[in-house]
py3Dmol code that shows the C-alpha trace and the ligand (Angstrom):
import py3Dmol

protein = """\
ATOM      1  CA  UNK A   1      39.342  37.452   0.155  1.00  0.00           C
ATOM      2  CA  UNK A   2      37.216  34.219   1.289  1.00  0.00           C
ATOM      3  CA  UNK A   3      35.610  32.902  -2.187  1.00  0.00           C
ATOM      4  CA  UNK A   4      33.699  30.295  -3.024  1.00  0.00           C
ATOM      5  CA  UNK A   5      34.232  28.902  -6.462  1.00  0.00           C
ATOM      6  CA  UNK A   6      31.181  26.927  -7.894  1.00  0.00           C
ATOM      7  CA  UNK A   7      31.032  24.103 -10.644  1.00  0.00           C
ATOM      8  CA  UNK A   8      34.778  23.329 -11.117  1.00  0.00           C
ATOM      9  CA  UNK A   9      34.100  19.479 -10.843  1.00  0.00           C
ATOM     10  CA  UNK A  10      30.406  17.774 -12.372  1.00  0.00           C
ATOM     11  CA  UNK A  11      29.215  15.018 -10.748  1.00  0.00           C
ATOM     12  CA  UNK A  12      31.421  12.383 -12.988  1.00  0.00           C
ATOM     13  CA  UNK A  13      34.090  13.603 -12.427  1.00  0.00           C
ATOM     14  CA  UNK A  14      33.149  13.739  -8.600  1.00  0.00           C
ATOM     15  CA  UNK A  15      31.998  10.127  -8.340  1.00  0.00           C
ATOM     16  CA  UNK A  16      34.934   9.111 -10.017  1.00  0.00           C
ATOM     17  CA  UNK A  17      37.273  10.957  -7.578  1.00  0.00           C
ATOM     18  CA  UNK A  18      35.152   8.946  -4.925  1.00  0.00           C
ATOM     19  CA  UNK A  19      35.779   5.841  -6.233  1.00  0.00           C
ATOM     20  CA  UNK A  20      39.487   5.633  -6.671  1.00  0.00           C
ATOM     21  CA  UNK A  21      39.633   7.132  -3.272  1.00  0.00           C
ATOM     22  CA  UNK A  22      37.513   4.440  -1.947  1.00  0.00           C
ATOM     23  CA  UNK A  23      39.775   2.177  -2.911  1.00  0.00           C
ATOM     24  CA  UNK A  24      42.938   3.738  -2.301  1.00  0.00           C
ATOM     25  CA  UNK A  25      45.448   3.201   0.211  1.00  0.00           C
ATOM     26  CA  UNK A  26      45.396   5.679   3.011  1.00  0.00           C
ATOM     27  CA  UNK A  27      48.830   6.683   5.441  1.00  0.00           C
ATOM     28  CA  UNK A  28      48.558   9.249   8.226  1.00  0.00           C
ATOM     29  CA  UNK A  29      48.028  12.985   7.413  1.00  0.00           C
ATOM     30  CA  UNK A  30      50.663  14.192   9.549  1.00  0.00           C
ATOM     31  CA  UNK A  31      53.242  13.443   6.567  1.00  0.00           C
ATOM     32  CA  UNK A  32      52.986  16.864   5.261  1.00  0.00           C
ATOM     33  CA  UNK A  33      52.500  18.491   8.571  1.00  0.00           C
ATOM     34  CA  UNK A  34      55.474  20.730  10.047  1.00  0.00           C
ATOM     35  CA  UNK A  35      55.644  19.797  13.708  1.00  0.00           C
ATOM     36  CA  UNK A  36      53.495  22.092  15.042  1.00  0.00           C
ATOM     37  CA  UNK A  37      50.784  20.824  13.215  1.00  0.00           C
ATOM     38  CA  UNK A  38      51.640  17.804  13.599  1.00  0.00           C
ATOM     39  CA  UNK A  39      50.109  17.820  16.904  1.00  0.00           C
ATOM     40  CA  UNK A  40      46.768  19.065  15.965  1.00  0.00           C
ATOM     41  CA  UNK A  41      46.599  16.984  12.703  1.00  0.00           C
ATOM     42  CA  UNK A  42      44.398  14.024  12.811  1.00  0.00           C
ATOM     43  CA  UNK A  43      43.702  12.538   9.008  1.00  0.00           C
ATOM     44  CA  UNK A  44      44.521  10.365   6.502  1.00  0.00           C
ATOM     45  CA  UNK A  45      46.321  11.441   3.175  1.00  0.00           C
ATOM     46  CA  UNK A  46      46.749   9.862  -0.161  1.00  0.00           C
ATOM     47  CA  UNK A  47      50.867   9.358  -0.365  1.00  0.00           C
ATOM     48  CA  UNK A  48      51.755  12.395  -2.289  1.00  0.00           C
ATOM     49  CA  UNK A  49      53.479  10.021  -5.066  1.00  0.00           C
ATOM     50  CA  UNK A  50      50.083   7.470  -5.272  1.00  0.00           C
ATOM     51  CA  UNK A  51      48.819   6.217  -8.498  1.00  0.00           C
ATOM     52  CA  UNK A  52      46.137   7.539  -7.317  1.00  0.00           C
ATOM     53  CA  UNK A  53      47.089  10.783  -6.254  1.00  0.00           C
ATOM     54  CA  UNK A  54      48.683  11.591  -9.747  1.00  0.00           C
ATOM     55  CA  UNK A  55      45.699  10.623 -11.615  1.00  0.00           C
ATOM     56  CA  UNK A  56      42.644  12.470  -9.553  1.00  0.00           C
ATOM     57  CA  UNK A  57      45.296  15.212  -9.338  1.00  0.00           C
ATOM     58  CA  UNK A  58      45.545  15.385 -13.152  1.00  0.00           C
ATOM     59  CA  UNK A  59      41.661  16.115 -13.330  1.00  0.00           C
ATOM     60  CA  UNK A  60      41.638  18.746 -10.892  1.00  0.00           C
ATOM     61  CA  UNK A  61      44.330  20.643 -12.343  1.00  0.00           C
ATOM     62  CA  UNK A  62      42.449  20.258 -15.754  1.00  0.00           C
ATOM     63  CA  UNK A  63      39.199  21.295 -14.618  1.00  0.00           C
ATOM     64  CA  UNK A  64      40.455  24.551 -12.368  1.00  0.00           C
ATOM     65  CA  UNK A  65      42.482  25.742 -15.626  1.00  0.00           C
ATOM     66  CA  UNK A  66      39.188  26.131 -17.793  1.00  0.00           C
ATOM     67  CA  UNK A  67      37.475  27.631 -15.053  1.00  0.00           C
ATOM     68  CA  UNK A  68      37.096  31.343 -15.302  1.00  0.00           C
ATOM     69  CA  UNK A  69      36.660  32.609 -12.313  1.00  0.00           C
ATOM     70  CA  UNK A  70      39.349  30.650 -10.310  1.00  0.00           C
ATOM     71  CA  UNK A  71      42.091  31.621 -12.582  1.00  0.00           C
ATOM     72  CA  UNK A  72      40.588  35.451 -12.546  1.00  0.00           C
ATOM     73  CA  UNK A  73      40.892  35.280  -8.792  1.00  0.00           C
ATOM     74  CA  UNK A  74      44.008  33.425  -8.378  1.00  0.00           C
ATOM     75  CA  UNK A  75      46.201  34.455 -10.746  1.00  0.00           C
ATOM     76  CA  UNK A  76      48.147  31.574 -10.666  1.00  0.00           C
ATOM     77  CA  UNK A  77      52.234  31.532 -11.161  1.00  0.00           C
ATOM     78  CA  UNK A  78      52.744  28.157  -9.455  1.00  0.00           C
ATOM     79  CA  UNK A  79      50.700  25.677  -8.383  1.00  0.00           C
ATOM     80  CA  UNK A  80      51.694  22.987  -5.521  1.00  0.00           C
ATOM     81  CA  UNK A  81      50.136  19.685  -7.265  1.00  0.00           C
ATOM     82  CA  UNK A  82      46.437  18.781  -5.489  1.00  0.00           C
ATOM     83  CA  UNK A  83      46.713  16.918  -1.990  1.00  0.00           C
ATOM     84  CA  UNK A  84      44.099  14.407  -0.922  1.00  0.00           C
ATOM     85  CA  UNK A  85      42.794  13.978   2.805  1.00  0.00           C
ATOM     86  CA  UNK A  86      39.895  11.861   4.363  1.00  0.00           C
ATOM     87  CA  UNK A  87      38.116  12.331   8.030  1.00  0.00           C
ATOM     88  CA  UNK A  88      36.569   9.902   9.705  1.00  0.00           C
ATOM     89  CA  UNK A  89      34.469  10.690  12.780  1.00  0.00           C
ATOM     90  CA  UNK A  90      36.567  11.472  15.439  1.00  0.00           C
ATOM     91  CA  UNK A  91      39.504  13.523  13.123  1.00  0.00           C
ATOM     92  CA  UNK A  92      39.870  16.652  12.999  1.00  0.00           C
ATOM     93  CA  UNK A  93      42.508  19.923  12.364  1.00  0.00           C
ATOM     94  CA  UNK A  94      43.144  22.052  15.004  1.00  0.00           C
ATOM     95  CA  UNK A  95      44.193  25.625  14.333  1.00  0.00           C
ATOM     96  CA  UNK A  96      46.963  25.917  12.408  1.00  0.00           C
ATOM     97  CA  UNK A  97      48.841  27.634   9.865  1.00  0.00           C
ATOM     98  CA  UNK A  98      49.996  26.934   6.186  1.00  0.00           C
ATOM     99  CA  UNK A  99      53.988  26.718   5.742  1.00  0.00           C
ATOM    100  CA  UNK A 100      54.717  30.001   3.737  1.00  0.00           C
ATOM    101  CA  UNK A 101      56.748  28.143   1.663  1.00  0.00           C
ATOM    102  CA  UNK A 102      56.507  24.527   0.036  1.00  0.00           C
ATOM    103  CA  UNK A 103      59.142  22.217  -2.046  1.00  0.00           C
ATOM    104  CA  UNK A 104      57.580  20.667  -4.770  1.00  0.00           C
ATOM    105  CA  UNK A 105      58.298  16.873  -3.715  1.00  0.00           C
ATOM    106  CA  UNK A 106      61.099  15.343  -6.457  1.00  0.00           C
ATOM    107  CA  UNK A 107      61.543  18.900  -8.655  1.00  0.00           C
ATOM    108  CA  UNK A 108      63.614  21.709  -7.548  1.00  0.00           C
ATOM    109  CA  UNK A 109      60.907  24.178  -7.492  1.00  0.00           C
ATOM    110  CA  UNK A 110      59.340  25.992  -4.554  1.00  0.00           C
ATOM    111  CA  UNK A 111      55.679  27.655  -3.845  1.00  0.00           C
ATOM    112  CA  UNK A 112      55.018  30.451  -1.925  1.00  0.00           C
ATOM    113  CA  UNK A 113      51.790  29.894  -0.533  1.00  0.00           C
ATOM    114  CA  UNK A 114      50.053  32.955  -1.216  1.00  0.00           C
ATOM    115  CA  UNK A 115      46.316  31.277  -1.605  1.00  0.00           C
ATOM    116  CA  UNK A 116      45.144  27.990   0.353  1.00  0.00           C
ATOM    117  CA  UNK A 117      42.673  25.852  -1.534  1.00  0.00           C
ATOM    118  CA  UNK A 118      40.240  23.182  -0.558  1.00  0.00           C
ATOM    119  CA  UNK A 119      37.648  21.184  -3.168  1.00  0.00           C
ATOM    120  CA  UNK A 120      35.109  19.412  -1.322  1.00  0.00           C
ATOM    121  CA  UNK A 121      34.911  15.927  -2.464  1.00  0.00           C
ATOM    122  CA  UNK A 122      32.112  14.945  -0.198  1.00  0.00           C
ATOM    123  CA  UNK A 123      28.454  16.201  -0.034  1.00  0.00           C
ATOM    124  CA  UNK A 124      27.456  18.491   3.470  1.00  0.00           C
ATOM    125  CA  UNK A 125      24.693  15.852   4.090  1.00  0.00           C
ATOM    126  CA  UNK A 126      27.124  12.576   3.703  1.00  0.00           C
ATOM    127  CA  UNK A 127      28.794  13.965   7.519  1.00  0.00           C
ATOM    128  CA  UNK A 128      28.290  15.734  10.143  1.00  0.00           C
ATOM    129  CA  UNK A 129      30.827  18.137  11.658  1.00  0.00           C
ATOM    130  CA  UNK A 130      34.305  18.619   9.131  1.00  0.00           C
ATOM    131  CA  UNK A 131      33.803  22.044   8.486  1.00  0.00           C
ATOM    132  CA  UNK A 132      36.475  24.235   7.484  1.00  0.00           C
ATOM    133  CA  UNK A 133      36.869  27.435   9.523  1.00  0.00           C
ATOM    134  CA  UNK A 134      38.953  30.236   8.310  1.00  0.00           C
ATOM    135  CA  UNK A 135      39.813  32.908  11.322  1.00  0.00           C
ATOM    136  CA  UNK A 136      40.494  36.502   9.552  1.00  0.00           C
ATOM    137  CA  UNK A 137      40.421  40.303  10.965  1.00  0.00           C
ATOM    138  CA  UNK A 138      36.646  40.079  10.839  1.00  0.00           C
ATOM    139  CA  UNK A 139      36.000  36.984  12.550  1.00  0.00           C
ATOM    140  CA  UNK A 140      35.698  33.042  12.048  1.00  0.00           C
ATOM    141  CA  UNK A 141      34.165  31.962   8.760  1.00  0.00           C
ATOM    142  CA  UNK A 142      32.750  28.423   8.263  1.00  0.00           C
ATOM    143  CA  UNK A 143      32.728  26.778   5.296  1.00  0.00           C
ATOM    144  CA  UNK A 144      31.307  23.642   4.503  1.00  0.00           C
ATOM    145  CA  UNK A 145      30.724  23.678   0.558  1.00  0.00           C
ATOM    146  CA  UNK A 146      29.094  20.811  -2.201  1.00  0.00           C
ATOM    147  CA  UNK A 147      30.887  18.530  -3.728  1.00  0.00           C
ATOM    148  CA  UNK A 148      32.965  19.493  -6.999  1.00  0.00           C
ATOM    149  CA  UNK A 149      32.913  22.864  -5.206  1.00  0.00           C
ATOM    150  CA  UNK A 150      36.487  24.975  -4.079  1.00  0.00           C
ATOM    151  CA  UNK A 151      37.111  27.552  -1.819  1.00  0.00           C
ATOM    152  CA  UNK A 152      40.027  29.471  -1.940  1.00  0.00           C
ATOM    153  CA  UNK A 153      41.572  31.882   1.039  1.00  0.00           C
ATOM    154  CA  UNK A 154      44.467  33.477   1.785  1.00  0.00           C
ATOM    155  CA  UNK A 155      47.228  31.395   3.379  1.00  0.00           C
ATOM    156  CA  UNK A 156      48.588  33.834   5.856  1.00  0.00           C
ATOM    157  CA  UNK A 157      44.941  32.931   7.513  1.00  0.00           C
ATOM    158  CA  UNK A 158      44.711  30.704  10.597  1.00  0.00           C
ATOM    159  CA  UNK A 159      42.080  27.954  10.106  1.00  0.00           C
ATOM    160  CA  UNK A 160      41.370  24.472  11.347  1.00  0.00           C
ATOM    161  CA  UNK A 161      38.637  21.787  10.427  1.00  0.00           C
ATOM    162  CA  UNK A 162      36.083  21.055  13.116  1.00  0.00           C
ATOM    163  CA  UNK A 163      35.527  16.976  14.087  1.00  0.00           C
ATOM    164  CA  UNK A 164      34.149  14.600  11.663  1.00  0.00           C
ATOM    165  CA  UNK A 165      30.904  13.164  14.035  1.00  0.00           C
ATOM    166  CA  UNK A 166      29.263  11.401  11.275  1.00  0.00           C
ATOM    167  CA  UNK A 167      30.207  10.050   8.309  1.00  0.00           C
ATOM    168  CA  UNK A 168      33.192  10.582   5.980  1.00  0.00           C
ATOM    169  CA  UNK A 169      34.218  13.883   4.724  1.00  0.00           C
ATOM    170  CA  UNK A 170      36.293  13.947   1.434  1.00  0.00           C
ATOM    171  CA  UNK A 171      38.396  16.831  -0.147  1.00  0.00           C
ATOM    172  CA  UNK A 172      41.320  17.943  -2.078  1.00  0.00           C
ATOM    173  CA  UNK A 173      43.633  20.516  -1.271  1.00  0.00           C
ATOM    174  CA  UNK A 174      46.555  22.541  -2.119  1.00  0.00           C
ATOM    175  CA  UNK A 175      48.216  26.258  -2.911  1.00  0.00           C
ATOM    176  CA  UNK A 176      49.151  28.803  -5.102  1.00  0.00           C
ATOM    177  CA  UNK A 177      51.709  31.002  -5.653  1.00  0.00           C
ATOM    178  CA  UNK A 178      49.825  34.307  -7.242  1.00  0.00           C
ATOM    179  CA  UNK A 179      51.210  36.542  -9.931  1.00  0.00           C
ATOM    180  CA  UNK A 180      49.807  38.888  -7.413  1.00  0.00           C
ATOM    181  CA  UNK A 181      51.144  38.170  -3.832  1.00  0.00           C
ATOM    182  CA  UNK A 182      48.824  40.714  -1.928  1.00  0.00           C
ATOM    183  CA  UNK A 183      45.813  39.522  -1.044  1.00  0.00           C
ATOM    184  CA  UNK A 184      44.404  43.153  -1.462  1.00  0.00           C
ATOM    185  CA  UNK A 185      45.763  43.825  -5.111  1.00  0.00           C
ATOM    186  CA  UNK A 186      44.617  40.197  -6.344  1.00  0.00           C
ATOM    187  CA  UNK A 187      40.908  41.257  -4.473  1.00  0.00           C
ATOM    188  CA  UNK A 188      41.233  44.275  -6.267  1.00  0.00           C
ATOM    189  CA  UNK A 189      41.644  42.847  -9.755  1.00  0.00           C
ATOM    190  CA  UNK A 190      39.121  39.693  -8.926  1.00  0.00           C
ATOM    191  CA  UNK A 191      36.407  42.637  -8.124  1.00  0.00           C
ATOM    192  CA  UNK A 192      37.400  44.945 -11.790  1.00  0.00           C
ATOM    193  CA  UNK A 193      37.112  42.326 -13.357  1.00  0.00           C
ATOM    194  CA  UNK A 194      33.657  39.978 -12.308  1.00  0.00           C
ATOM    195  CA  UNK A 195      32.566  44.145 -13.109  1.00  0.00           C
ATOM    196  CA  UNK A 196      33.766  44.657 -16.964  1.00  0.00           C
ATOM    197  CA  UNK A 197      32.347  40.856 -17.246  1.00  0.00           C
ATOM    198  CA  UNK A 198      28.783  41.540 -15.914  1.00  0.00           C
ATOM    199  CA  UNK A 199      29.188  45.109 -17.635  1.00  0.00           C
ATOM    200  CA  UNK A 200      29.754  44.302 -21.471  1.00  0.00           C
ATOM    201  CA  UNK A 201      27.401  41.140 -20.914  1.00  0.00           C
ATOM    202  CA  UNK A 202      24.765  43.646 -20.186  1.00  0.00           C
ATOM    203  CA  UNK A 203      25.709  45.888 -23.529  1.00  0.00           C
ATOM    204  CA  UNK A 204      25.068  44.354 -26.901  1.00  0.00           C
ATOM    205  CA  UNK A 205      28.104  45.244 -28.568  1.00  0.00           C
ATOM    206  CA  UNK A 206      31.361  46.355 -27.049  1.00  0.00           C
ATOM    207  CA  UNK A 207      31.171  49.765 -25.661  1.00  0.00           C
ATOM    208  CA  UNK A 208      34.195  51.627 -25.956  1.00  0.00           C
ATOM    209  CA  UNK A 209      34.571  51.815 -22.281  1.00  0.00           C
ATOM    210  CA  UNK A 210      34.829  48.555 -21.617  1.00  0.00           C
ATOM    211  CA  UNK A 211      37.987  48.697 -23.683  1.00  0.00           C
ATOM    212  CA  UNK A 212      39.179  51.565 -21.626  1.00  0.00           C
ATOM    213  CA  UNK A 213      38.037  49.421 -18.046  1.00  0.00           C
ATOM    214  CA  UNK A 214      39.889  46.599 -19.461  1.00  0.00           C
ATOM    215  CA  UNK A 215      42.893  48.507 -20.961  1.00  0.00           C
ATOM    216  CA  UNK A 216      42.952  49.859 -16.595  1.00  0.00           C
ATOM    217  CA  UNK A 217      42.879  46.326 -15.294  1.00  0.00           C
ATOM    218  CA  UNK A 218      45.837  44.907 -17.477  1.00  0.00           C
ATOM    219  CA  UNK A 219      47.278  48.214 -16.311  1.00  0.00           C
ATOM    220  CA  UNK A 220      46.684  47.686 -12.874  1.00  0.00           C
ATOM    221  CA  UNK A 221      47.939  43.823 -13.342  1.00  0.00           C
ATOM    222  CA  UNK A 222      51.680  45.006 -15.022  1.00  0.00           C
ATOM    223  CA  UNK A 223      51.800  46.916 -12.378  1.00  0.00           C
ATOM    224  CA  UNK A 224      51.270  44.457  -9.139  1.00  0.00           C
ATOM    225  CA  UNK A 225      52.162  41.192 -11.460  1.00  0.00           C
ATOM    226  CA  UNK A 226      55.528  39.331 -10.994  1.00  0.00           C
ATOM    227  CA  UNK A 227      56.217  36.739 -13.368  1.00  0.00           C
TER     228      UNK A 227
END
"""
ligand_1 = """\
1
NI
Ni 45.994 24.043 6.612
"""
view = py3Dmol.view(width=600, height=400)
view.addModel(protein, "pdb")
view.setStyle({"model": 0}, {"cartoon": {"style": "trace"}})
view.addModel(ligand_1, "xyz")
view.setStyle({"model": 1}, {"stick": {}})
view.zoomTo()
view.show()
């Protein structure tokens, strides 16, 4: 599942982001590249252990925790802490993949990198070029999404970001290690569940079937869920 989660940042908390990472000190994407995408990696990163980094990091975490429909979708077990890149014109990601798994830099803990995540820090008019194109069984799927806004895809997908022509394109990215690791299971859930939500919004009271819908999906969730 490709999904496009609105509203996780508001525009403070987006023009803050901006301005700490207009004044931040940049080093060379390729850091946090394995060597094969190393050679198609052209960007700049915040240094994973920046002030910086840390702080904007801190407010993304925050913000995607109260959000609804990106923990219904993710499911979230672990999460690798939020990365930080910048294009310029000219840069650009070839077509790579994700590392399946990630050490969390200075901890002993790992991530399996069941879901890929990018939050657009820059507005689709600000550049041209930079977007994000996600190649699955039914084809190439561009993405190029507001500011404050995330998209989230499964990591097994190859994807690469087109070439920054114009202007500067900001985002944040990073992945998650599901409760559910199968991308059809966690779709599953994600769709049961957006349904009881619309469905006992639509009721006045709570029907007694959407305690028996509800009672199925935390069925459904002990039984793909590993904790
Ligand atoms: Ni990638």
């Amino acid at each position: 599942m490709i999904l496009h989660v609105p509203n996780v940042l508001n525009e403070q908390q987006v023009a803050h982001c901006r301005d700490a990472m207009q004044h931040a000190t940049w080093v060379d994407g390729r850091v946090t590249a394995g060597y094969q995408s190393a050679s198609v990696k052209d960007n700049c990163q915040l240094p994973e252990d920046s002030k910086e980094a840390h702080e904007l990091g801190d407010t993304i975490v925050a913000a995607r925790e109260r959000h609804p429909m990106f923990i219904s979708a993710a499911l979230p077990l672990r999460v690798f802490p939020p990365l930080f890149n910048r294009y310029d014109p000219g840069m650009s990601f070839g077509s790579h993949l994700d590392n399946s798994i990630r050490q969390i830099t200075g901890t002993p803990y790992r991530v399996r990198t069941d879901i890929s995540v990018t939050l657009f820090l820059s507005q689709p008019d600000e550049y041209d070029g930079g977007e994000l194109v996600i190649d699955d069984l039914y084809g190439a799927h561009t993405v190029k999404l507001p500011a404050g806004e995330m998209v989230l895809y499964p990591a097994s997908s190859l994807h690469h970001v087109t070439a920054v022509t114009r202007g500067t394109r900001f985002a944040s990215f990073f992945w998650i290690q599901s409760m559910v690791r199968d991308d059809s299971q966690r779709t599953q859930l994600f769709e049961l569940d957006m349904a009881i939500n619309q469905v006992s919004q639509a009721l006045s009271q709570l029907h007694p079937a959407v305690v028996a819908l509800t009672n199925c999906y935390h069925n459904l969730l002990r039984r793909y869920a590993e904790v």
